[in-house]
N, CA, C and O of each residue as an XYZ file, in Angstrom:
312
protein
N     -28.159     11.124     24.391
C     -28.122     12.582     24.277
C     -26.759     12.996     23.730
O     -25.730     12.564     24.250
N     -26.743     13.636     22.927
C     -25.462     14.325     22.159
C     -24.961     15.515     23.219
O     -25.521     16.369     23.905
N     -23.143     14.947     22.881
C     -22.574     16.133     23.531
C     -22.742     18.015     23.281
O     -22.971     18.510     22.177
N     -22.607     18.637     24.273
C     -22.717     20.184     23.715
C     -21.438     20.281     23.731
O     -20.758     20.179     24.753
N     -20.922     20.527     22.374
C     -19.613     20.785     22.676
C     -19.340     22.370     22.596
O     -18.259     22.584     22.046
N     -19.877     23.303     22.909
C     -19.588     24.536     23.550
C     -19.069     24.171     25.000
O     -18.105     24.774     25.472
N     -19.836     23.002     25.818
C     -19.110     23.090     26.900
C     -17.856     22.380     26.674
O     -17.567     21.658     27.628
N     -17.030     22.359     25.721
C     -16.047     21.375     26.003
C     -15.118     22.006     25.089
O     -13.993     21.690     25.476
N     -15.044     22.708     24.114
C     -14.374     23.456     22.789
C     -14.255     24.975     23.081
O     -15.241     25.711     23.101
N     -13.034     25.381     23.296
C     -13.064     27.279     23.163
C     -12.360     27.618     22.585
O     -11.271     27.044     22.582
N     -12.651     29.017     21.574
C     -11.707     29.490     21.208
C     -11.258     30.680     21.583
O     -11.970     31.677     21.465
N      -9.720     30.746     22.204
C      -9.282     31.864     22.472
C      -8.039     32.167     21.638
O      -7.260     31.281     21.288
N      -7.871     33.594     21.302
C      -7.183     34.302     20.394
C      -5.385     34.353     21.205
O      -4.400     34.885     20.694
N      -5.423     33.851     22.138
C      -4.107     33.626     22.845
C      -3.426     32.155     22.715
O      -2.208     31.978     22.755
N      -4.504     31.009     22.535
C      -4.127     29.916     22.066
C      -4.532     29.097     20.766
O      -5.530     28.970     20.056
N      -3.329     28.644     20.822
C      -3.274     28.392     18.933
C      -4.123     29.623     18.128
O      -5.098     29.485     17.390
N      -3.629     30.506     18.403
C      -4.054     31.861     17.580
C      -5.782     32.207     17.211
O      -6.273     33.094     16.512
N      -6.415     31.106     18.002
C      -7.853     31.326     18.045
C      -8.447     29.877     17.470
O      -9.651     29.868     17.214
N      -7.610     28.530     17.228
C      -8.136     27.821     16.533
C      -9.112     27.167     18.045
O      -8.967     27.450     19.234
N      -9.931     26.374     17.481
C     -10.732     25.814     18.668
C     -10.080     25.024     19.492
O      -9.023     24.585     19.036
N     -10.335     24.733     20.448
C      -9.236     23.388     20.943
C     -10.325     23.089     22.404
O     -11.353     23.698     22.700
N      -9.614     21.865     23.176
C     -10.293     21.323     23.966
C      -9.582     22.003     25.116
O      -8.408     22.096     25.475
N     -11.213     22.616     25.725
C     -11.252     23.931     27.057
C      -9.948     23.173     27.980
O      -9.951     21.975     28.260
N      -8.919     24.088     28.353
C      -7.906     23.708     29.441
C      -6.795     23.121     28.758
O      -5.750     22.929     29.380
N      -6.918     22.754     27.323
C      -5.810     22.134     26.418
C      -4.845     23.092     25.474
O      -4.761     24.314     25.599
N      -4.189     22.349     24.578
C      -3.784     23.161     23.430
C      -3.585     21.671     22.453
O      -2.577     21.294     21.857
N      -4.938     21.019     22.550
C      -5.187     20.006     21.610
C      -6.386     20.652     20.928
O      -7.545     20.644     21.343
N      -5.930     21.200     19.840
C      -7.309     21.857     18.878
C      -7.970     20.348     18.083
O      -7.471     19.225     18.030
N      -9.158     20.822     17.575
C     -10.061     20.062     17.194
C      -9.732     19.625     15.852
O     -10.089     18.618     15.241
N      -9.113     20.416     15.578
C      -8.673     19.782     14.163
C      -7.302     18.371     14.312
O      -7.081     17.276     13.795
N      -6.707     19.230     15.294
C      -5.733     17.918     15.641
C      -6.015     16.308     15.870
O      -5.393     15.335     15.442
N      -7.698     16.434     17.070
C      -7.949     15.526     17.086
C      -9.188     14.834     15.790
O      -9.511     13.681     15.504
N      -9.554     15.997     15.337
C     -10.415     15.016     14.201
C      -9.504     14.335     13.131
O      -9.971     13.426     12.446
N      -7.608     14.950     12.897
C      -7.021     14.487     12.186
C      -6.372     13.033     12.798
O      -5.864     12.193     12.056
N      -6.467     12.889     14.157
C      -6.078     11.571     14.779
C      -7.063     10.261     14.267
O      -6.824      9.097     13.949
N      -8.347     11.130     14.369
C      -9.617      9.871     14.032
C      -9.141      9.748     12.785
O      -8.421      8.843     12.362
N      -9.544     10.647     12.223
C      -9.294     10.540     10.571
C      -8.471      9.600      9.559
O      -8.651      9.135      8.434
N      -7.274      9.559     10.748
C      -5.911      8.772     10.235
C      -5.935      7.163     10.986
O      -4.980      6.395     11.097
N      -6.981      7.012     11.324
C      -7.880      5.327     12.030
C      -7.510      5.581     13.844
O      -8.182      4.996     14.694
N      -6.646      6.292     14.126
C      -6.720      6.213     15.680
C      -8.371      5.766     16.364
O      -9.427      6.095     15.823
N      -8.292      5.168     17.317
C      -9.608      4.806     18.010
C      -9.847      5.014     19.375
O      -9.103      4.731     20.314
N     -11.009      5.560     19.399
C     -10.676      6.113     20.901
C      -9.877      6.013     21.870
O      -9.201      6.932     22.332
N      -9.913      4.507     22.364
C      -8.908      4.301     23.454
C      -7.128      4.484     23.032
O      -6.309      4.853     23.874
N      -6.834      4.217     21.882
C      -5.567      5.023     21.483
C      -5.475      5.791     21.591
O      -4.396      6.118     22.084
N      -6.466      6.894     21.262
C      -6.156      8.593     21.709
C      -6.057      9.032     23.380
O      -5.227      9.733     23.958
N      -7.460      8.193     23.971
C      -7.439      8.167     24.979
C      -6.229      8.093     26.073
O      -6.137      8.685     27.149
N      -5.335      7.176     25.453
C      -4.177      6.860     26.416
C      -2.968      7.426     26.144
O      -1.999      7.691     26.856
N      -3.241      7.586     24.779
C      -1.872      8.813     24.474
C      -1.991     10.087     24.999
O      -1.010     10.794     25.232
N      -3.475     10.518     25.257
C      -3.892     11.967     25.430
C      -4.236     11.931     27.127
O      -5.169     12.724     27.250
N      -3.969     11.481     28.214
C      -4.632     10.529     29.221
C      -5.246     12.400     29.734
O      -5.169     12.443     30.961
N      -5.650     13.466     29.304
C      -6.299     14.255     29.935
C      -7.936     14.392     29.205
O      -8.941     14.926     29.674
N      -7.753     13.755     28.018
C      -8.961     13.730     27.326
C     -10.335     12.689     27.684
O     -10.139     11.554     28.120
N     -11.498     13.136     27.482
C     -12.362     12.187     27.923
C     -12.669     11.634     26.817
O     -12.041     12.059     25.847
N     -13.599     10.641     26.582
C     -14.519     10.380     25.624
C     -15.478     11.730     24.763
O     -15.564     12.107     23.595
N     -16.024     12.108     25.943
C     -16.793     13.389     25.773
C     -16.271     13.966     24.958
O     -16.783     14.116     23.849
N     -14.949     14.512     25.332
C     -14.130     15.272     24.805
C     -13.677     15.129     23.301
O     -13.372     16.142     22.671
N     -13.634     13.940     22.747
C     -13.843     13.087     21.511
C     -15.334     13.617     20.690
O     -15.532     14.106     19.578
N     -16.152     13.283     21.733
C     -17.749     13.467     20.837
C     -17.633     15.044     20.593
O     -17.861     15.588     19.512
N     -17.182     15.787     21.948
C     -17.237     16.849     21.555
C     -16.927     17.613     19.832
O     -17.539     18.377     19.085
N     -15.749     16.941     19.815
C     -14.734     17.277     18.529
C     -15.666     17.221     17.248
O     -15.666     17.999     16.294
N     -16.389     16.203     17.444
C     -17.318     15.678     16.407
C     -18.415     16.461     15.938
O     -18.727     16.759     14.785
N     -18.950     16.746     17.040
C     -20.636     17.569     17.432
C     -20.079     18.582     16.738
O     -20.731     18.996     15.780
N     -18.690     19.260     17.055
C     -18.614     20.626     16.178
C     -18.705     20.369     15.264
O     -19.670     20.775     14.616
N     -17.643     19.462     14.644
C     -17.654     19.719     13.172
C     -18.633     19.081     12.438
O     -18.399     18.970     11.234
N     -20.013     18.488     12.997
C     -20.765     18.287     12.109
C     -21.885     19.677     12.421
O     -22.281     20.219     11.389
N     -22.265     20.113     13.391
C     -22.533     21.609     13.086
C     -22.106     22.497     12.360
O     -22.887     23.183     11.700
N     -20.579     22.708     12.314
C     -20.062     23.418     11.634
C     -20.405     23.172      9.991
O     -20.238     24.027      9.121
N     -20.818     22.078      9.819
C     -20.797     21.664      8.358
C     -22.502     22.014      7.990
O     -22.901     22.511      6.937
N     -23.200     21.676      8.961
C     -24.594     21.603      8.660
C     -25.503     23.196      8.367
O     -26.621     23.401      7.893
N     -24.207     24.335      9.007
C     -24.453     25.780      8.820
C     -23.351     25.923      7.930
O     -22.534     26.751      8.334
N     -23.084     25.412      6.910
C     -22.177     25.653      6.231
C     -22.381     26.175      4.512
O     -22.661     25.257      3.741
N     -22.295     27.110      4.109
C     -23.378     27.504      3.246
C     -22.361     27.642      1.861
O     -21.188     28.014      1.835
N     -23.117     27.266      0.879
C     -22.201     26.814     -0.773
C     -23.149     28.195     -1.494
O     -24.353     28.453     -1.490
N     -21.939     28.890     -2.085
C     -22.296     30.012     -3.143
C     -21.923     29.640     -4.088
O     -20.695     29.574     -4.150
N     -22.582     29.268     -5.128
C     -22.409     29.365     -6.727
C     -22.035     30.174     -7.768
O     -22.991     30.573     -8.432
N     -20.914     30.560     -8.138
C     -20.134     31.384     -9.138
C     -20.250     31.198    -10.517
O     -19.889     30.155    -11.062
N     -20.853     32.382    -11.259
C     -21.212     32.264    -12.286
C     -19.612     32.294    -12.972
O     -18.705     32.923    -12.426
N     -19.468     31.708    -13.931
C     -18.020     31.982    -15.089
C     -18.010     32.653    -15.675
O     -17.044     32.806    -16.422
């Protein structure tokens, strides 16, 4: 079963100026998709981050492949 990451991602306009981040943190999602991104692997993040879960990982993910899958391309005429 895939994570919901609504339960795990909020954005509030008081931290990091509204970017998403992990609920109770000020590790936004972009931070950690840029950790994966750059080869970190779970348990590296894991132990550098020791408040983060796994979950908390999938979470990061689940968004941004939602985010991408409602993500809509307009075509500009020249």
């Amino acid at each position: 079963m895939a994570v919901n990451w609504r339960e795990r991602v909020e954005e509030k306009a008081e931290v990091l100026g509204g970017k998403p981040v992990i609920k109770g943190s000020r590790l936004s999602v972009e931070f950690l998709l840029g950790l994966m991104a750059a080869g970190w692997e779970q348990p590296e993040i894991l132990e550098n981050y020791p408040g983060l879960t796994r979950d908390d990982l999938l979470a990061c993910l689940q968004y941004a492949k939602e985010l991408l899958e409602t993500e809509q391309l307009v075509t500009l005429s020249a």
